[in-house]
N, C-alpha and C positions, 0 to 999 in steps of 0.2 A: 408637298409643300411648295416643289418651283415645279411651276408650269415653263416657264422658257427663260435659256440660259443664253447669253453673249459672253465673249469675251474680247480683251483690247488691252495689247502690251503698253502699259502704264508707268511713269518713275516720277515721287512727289519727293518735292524735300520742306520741311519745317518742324514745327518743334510739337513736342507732345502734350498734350494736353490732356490726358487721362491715362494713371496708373497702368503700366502694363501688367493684363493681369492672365496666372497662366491655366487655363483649361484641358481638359481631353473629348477626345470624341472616343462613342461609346462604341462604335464601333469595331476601328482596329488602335483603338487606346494609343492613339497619337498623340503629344501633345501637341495642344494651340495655344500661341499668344495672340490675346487681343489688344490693341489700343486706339487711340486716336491720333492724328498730327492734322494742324491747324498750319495749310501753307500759307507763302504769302501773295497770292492769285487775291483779288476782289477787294474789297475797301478793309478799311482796319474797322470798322465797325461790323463789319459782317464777312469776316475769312472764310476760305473753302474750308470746309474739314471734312479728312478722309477718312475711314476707318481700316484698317489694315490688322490679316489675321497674318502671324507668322505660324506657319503649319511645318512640323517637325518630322524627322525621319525616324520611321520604325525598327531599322537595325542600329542607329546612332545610340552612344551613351546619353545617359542620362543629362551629364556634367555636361557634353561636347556640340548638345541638340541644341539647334537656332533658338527656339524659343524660348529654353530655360535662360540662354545667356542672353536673349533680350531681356526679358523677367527680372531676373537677378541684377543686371548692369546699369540698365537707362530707367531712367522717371521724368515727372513732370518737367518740361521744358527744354528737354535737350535737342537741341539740335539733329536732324535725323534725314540721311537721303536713304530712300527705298524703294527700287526698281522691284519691277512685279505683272501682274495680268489682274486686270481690273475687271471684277464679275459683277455683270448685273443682272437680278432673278426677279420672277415675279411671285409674289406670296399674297397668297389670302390671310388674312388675321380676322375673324366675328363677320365674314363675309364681304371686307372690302380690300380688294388690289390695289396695289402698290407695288412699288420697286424700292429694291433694297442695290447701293453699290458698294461692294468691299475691295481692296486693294490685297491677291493674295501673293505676299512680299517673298522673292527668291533670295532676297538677302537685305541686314538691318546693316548701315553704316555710321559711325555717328560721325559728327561734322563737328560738333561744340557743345560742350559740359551745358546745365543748367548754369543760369546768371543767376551769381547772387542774389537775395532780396526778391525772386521772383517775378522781373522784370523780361518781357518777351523781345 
């Protein structure tokens, strides 16, 4: 699936914009969280937005693992700084390349609750 990988110490801060939702990988049954954050880099008509996986540890508890307590704790709009290594791969999908860039985060901070009413 990646032919060639970079990497590049990365820290975004902004608010969330999609459900942190929690996954595993099949291989050593880690959990990952994934979500989104919309900084505020680029016009308010068109924000950056990062994707950021929280990848969890294999000897941690369940209760105690990064990702579960991103999951369970934050959602849409909260305010969020998250330093990290910023991977970018390149993937075929039906025969066409592209680049995928994800943010994989060493640690979630939150800065500010969701604003009432939904307002960013």
């Amino acid at each position: 699936m990646s032919e060639q990988k970079t990497m590049a110490r990365a820290e975004i801060q902004g608010r969330i914009t999609t459900e942190p939702k929690l996954t595993r990988r099949s291989a050593d049954n880690v959990a990952v969280c994934r979500f989104k954050v919309a900084t505020e880099a680029g016009p308010a008509s068109s924000p950056v937005v990062k994707e950021v996986w929280v990848v969890g540890d294999p000897v941690a508890r369940p209760s105690e693992d990064l990702p579960v307590r991103v999951q369970s704790k934050l959602g849409v709009g909260c305010l969020v700084y998250v330093p990290g290594v910023e991977h970018q791969r390149t993937r075929r999908v039906r025969g066409v390349e592209f680049f995928e860039t994800v943010l994989r985060a060493e640690d979630v901070k939150l800065r500010e609750w969701a604003r009432p009413g939904g307002g960013a």
